[in-house]
N, C-alpha and C positions, 0 to 999 in steps of 0.2 A: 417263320421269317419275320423278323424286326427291321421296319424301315423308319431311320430318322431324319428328320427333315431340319432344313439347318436353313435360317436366314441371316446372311449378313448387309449390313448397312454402308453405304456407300457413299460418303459425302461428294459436293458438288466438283472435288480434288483426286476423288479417285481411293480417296484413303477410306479402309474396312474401319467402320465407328461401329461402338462392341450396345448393342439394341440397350433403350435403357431401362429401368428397373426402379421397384420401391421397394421401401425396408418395409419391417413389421409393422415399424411404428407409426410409419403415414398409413397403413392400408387400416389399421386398429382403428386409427381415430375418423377416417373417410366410415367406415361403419359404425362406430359407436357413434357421431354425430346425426345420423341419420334418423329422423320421427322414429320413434316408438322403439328403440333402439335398444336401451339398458331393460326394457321389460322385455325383449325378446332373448337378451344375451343371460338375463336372471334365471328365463323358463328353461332356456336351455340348460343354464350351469345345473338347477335344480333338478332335472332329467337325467342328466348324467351322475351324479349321485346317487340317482333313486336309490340305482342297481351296480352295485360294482363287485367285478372278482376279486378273489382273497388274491392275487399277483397283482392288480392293479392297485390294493389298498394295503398292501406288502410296501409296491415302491413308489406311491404318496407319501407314506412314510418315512421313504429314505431306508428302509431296514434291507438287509441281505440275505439273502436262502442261506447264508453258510452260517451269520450271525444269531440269524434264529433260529434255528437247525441244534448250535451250542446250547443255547438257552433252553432248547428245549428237549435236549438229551437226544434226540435222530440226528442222520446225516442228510446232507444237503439235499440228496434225492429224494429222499423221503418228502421233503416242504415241495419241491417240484411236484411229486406227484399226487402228494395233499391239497398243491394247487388247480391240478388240473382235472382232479377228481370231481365224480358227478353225482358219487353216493360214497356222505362222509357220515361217520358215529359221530353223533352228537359231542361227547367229551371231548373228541380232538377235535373239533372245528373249535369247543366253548375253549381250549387251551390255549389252543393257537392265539385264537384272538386275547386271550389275556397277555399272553405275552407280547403282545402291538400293544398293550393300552388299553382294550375295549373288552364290554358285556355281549356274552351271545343272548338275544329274546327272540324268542321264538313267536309268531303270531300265527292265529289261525283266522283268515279274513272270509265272514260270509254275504256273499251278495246277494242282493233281491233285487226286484226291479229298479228302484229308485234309490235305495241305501243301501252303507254297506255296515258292516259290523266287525269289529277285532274285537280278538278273545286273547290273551296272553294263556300262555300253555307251560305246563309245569309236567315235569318229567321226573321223575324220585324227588327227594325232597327238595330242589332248586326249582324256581322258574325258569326253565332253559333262555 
């Protein structure tokens, strides 16, 4: 069961005044102006980057499941389910991404207590 609760504004005349509201762009700048502000909106952008899905860096791009789908000889469902998949062949992830624009590298990261270490990993004769 969904209960919504509804307030209306009642001026000193009796007349329903509709509650008020800000845009994006006053509430952007009430937070970006705030201490320490652009180094918290940067860590964030940079965290959200770290890690992104092939559907989220599909439609940053602006490209289409049906567009690259053509270009890359499958049908649409195929890129859906290349998208949503959890265990992809190397080749078709490295294709995929060429056809966006981009390099697949494969890293293999070892930790120890205090450092860490990347190894770039080579697969047949490419460095994936």
């Amino acid at each position: 069961m969904k209960v919504f609760w509804r307030i209306d504004w009642i001026d000193w005349t009796g007349e329903a005044l509709m509650p008020s509201t800000k845009n994006y762009r006053e509430l952007h700048e009430q937070v970006a102006s705030r201490p320490g502000a652009a180094e918290r909106l940067a860590a964030l952008r940079k965290e959200t980057l770290a890690e992104i899905g092939l559907y989220e860096l599909r439609r940053a791009l602006d490209r289409s499941q049906t567009d690259l789908a053509a270009e890359l000889g499958i049908s649409q469902s195929a890129i859906s389910q290349l998208e949503r998949g959890e265990d992809l062949k190397l080749s078709t992830l490295r294709n995929y991404l060429a056809h966006l624009g981009a390099r697949l590298e494969l890293l293999a990261v070892f930790e120890d207590d205090d450092s860490e270490h990347v190894v770039p990993i080579r697969i047949g004769e490419k460095v994936a």
